[in-house]
N, C-alpha and C positions, 0 to 999 in steps of 0.2 A: 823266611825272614818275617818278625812279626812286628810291626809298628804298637807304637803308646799312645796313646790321647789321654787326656785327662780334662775332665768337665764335672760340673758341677752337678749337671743331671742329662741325663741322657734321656732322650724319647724315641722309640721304638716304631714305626710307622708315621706318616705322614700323611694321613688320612684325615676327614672332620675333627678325629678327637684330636690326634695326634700335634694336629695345624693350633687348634684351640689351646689346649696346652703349653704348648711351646710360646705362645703368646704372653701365655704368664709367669711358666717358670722362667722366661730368656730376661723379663723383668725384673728379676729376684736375684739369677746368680747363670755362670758362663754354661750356655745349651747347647747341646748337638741333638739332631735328628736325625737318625737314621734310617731307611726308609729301600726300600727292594727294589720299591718304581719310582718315580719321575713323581712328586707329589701330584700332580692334576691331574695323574692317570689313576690315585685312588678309587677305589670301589665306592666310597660316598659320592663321587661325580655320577655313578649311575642311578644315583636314586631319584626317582622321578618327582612323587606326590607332594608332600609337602612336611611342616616342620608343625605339628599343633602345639597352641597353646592356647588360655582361653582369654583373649583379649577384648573379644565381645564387641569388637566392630564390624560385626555384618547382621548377630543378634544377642539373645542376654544368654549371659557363659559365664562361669567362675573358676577359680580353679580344683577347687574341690570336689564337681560332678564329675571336672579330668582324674583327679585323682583314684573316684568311683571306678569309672569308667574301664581306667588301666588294671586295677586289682580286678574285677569283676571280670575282666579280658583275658586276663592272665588267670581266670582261673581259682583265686582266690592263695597260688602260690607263690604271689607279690610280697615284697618284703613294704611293706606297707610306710615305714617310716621312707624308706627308697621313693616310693612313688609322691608321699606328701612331696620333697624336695624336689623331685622333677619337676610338677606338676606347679608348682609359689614359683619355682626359678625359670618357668618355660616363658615367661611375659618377658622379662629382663634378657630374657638370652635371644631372644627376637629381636628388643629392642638394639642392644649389641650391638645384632650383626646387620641392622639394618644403618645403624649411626659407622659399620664400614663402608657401608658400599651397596650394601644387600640388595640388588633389581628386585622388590619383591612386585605381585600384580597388585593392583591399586583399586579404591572402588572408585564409582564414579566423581565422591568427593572428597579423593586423597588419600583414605585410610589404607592403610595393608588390607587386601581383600581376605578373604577368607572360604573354605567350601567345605563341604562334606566329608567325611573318610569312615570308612568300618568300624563299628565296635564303639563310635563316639556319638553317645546321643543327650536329647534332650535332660533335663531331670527329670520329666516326668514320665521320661519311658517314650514316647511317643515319636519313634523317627531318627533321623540322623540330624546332630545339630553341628553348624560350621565353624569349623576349631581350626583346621588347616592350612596355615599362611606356606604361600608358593608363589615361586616363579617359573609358571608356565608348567610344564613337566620335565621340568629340568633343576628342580629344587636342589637338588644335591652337587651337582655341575657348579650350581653359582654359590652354593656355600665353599665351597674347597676353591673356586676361584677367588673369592672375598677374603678366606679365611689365611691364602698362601701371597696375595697381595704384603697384608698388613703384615706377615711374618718377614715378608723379603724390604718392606718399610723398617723393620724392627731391625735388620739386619742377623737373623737367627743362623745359623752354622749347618746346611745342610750336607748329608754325605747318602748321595744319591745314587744307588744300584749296589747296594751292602746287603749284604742279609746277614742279619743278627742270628748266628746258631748256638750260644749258648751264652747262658745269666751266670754271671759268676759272685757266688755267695760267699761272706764272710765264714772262715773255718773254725772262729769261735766260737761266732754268737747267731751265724747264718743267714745276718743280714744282707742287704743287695749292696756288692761291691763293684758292678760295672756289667759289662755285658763282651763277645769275643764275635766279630763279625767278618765276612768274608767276601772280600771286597773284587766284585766282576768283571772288572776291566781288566786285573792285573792277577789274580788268582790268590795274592798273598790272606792272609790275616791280622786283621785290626783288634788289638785289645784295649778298650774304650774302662777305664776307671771313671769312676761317678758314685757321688754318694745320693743320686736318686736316680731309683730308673723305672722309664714308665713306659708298659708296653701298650701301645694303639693300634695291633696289625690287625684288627679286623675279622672275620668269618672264616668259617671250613669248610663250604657247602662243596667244595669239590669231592670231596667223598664220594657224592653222587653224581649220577649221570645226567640227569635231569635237571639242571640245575639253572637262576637265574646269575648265579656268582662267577665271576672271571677269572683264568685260566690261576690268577696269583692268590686264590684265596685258599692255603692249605693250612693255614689254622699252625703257623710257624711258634707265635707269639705263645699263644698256649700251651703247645707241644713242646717247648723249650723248657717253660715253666712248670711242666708235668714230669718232665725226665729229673728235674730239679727238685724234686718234692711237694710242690704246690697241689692239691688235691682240685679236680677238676670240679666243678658246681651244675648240678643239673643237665647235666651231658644229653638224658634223653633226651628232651624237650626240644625238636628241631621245625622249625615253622616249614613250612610248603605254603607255598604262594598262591590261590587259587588259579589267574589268568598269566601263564609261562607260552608262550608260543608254540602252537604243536608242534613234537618231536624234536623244537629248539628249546625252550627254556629259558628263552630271551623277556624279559618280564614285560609286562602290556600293565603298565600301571595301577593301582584301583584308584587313580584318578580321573580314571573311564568310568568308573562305577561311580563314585563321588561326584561328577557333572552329570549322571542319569543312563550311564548304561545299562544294561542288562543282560544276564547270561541265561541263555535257551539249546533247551534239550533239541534233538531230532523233528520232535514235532511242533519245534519253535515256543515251546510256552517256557515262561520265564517262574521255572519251577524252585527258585529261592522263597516265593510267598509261602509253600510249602512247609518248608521248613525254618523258617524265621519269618512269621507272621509280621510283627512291628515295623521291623527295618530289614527285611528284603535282602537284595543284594549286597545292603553295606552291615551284612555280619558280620560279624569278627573272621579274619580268616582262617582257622582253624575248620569252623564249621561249615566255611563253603567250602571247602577243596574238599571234605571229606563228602558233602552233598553230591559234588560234581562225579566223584566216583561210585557217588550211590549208585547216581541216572545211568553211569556207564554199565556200574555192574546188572541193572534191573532190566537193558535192552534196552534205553534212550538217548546213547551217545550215537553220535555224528558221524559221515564219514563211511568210507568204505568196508573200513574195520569197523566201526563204531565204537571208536575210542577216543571222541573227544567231545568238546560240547561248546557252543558259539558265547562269542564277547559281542553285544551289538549295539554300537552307537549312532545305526543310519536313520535313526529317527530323532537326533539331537540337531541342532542349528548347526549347518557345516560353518558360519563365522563362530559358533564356539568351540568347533571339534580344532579351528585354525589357531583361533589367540588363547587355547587353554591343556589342546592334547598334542602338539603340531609334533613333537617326536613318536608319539606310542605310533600313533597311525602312518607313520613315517615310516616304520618298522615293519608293521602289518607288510605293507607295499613291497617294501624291499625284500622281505623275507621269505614271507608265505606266497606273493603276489596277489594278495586283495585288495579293496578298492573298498576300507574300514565305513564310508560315506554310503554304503552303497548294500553291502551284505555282509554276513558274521563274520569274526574272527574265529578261526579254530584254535581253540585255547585246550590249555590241560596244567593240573598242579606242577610249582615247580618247585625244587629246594631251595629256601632263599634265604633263610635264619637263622643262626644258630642261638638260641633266647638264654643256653648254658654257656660256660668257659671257666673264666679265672676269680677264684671269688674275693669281693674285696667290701669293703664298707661303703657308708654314703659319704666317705671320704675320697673313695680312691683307694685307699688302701689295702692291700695284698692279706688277705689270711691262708694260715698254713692248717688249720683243722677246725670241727665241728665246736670247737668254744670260742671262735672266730679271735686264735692267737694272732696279731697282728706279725708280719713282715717285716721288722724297719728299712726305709728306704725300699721295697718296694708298692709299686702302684700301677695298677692300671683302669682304662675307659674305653666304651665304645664295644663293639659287637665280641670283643675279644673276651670280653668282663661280665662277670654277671653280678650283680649288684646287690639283689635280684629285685629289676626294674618291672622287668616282661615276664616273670614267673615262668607261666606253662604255654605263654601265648603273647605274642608281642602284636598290641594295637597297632595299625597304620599310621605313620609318620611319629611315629612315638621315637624310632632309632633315631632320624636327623635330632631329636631331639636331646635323645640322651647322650651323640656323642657332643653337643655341643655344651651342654649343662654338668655333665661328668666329668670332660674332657676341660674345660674351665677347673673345677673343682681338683682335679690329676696335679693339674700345673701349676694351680695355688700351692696346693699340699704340699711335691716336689719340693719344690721353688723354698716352701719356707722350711722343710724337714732339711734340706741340704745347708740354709745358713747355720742351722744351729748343730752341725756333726762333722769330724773331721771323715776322711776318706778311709775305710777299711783296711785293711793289709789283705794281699790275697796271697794265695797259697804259691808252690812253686809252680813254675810253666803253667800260669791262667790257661794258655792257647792250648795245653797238650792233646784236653777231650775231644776237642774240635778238631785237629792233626790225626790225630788216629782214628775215629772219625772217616773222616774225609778220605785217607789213606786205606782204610779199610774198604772204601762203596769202588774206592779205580782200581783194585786192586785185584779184579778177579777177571783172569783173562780172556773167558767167556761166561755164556749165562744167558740168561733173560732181560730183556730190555725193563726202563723202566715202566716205559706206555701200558704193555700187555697188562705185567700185574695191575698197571692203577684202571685199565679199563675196566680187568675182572672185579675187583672191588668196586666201584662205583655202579656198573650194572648188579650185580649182588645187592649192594644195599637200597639201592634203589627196591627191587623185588619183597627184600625179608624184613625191612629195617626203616620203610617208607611211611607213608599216610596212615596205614594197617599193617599194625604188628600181631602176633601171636607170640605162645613160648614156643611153636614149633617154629616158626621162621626162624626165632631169633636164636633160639639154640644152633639152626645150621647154620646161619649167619655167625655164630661163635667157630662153629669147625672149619668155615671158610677161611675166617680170618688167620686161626692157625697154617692154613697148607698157606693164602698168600705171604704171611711170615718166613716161612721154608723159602716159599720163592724166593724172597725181597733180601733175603740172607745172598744168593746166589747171582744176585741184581748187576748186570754188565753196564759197566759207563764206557761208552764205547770211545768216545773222543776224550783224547790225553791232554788237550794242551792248559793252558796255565790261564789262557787270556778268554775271557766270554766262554767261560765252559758249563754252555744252560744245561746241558744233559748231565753233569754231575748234579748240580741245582735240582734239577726235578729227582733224581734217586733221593736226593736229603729229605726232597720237600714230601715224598708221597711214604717216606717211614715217618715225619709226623701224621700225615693223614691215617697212615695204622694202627698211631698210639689212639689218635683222637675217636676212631669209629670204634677199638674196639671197647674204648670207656664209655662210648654209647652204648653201645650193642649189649656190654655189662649192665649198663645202668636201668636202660629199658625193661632186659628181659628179669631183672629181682623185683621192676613197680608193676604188682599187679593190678592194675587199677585205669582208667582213663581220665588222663587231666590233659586239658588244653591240645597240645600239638601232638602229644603223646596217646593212640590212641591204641589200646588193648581189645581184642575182637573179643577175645578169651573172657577179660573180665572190663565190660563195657562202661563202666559206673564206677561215678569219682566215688572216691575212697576216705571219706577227709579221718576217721578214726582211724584208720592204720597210716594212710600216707599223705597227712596234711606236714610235709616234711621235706627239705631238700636233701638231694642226694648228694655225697660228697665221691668222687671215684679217685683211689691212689694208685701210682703203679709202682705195684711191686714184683718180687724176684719171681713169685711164681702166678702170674696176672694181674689183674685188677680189685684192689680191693674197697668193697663198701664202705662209709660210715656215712652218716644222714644229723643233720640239725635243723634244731624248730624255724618256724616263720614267723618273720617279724609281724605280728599286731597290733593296730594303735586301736580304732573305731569300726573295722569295717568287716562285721560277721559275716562268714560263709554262708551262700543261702546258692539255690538253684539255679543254674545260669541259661535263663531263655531268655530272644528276643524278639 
């Protein structure tokens, strides 16, 4: 049995952008959000640091050095006109969410405080300057509480534990005519009509094993839009987080690093001066986590193995590690069993990014190839989307940022694309891809579970596909991906029934996680080059004459296929990225 809806626009996750969004288009015309989890179980609640902008209430900041800043971060494969917009609307979108609700910390005379983060520095080169407005380490927790307040004020239309599995596209003209979701409680299928639909689900870092991202981030939103035609944007480019919890993955802020921590090798020296003379610890993250595996690999990691390397804050004021980090080192405690006041944290990179996905304009809006054809009626914001804000490298606290400043701009567009169009016609039985489907993953009366295969892939690319790639890695990582294929084809749902049936769920969720890693694993191993998060041992040195370019990844009948377009440029030349 498959249920109707009809709305005006539909949004896809209810995450920061998703929350945001919905804000504006439920203004404009009748909204639904649909959403896997519980909105305040979103992955935006785990984000710790903070949301920069440069508002220049703790010292002198514009938004223009932000602007520098994020292209220079990224590598120089920022779509530049993308970051001017983040960067002029990052002041207004503080101010926002702060006239909601927003607990930000405060200085001593009122202002929004402000602190430190990676990769954000002075203009004149000299240091880390304080861009970072937060509350506490818990910035993202109180943006998704502020931001699902004022939705549930608005009275917005949630449908809560749905998972959206398939975009359904107009058969004339291909535009987005609704979306087919499949609702948890009761096993059936919902087909959701909407003449705007905006995806906001967020990351895919479960690919790997290692990872800072929670058990729901399998990269659904994207992988829907990929089976769809959408050509995936920059797919290599996957950040690693320098401090993940050893052998958890559980992130340790660089809001530790931002109040004055320091990360030390074996012999306790704080071997960031090394390699980022100016600003230390708070370099961009790309280049610590790939440092931190230098020390490993050179013999000065930690530990019994010596594979990992310390986060140490017991030289900072415990009343600041109390009223500024009181969860990272909460976590330390409970997890590892240290005493963060007292001696290192054993840290190691984690997967925590994905800076590629769904490529859309500085509108929001959805493009379907490398002449940036627009989508009508779709859009999407937030980690799902690449813009491309974060290029090859996403600045810290730059993502609270952009879902809230993209994720605004989603629900504007939406909101006002849907006044002005009537609803699509869709073809016969919207539900049937979804049905058959579905029918096909329960339908096989033994097999392999889905855990094994997603363990075997996430360890794999973890190995081949991680901090340091080569062509030989990522070539096996290509034939890997084939035999888990084979598997995944033969994939046992062992529990039959209709009602909460999460183990069909996870076989759906982990063939997008196959679509998505192998458009990385495509994408990476054609750039022969190293930019930002993407690093080539093989060919070590950015490239900008052959790959000053995004990649585009399609799938088609027989793999994955390339095409690549320019980067946006307004003022800000390529030049050598040291700090």
């Amino acid at each position: 049995m498959t249920q109707q809806h009809t709305f005006d626009v539909v949004i896809v996750g209810a995450g920061g952008a998703g929350l945001r969004a919905a804000l504006e288009s439920s203004r404009r015309g009748r909204t639904a959000v649909i959403t896997k989890l519980y909105p305040t179980r979103s992955h935006t609640g785990a984000a710790q640091g903070g949301m920069c902008a440069a508002l220049a209430n703790v010292e002198e900041d514009n938004w223009e050095w932000h602007t520098f800043d994020t292209i220079k971060g990224g590598d120089y494969l920022v779509d530049q006109d993308a970051a001017e917009v983040m960067c002029r609307e990052a002041i207004e979108a503080v101010y926002d969410l702060e006239h909601m609700g927003m607990p930000f910390n405060r200085t001593p005379d009122g202002k929004i405080d402000q602190r430190r983060f990676g990769g954000h520095t002075h203009h004149h080169g000299a240091g880390a300057v304080r861009r970072s407005c937060f509350a506490a380490d818990r910035t993202g927790h109180m943006i998704l509480q502020t931001l699902f307040q004022q939705n549930v004020k608005q009275g917005t239309t949630f449908f809560d534990e749905y998972y959206v599995l398939d975009l359904l596209r107009a058969p004339d003209d291909g535009r987005a005519a609704g979306v087919v979701a499949y609702e948890l409680a009761t096993g059936e299928l919902h087909v959701f009509r909407a003449k705007s639909v905006v995806f906001c689900t967020g990351g895919y870092g479960k690919m790997f094993k290692i990872t800072s991202n929670a058990h729901a981030l399998t990269g659904d939103g994207p992988g829907v839009c990929y089976r769809r035609g959408v050509p995936m944007e920059d797919m290599e480019f996957f950040q690693f987080h320098p401090t993940g919890l050893y052998r958890l993955g559980v992130l340790l802020s660089e809001a530790a690093r931002g109040e004055g921590g320091i990360l030390r090798n074996s012999d306790g020296e704080a071997f960031m001066e090394r390699y980022a003379p100016t600003i230390k610890d708070l370099a961009p993250r790309d280049m610590v986590s790939r440092a931190i595996y230098t020390e490993i690999r050179e013999g000065r990691g930690a530990g019994p193995d010596g594979d990992y390397v310390y986060l140490d804050v017991s030289h900072l004021d415990p009343k600041v590690i109390d009223a500024k980090l009181p969860d990272i080192t909460e976590f330390a405690r409970t997890y590892l069993g240290v005493e963060p006041k007292k001696e290192g944290v054993p840290i190691v990179p984690t997967a925590h990014y994905a800076m590629g996905g769904i490529p859309t304009t500085v509108d929001a809006q959805v493009v379907g190839d490398a002449a940036n054809t627009v989508i009508p009626g779709l859009f999407a914001a937030g980690e799902c989307a690449c813009v491309s804000v974060h290029g090859a490298n996403r600045l810290g606290t730059n993502s609270l940022l952009d879902i809230v400043v993209f994720g605004k701009r989603a629900g504007v567009n939406a909101g006002e694309h849907a006044a002005t169009v009537d609803h699509a016609e869709l073809g016969e039985d919207p539900a049937g891809a979804v049905t058959r489907m579905l029918e096909d993953l329960a339908g096989h009366a033994e097999g392999e579970r889905a855990a094994a295969i997603r363990l075997d892939l996430q360890v794999n690319m973890d190995d081949k596909a991680g901090v340091y790639r080569t062509e030989t890695l990522l070539k096996e990582m290509e034939v890997e991906l084939a035999s888990l294929r084979e598997r995944y084809a033969r994939v046992w749902v062992q529990d039959t029934s209709r009602r909460y049936n999460t183990d069909l769920l996870e076989a759906v969720e982990l063939g997008f996680l196959l679509d998505l890693a192998e458009a990385l694993v495509v994408s990476a191993r054609a750039r022969t080059e190293s930019r930002g998060g993407h690093f080539r041992e093989d060919h070590p040195v950015r490239d900008d004459k052959n790959w000053l370019k995004h990649s585009l990844a399609s799938r088609g009948d027989s793999g994955v296929k390339l095409d690549y377009k320019p980067v946006t440029m307004t003022r800000y030349e390529p030049m050598e990225r040291k700090y």
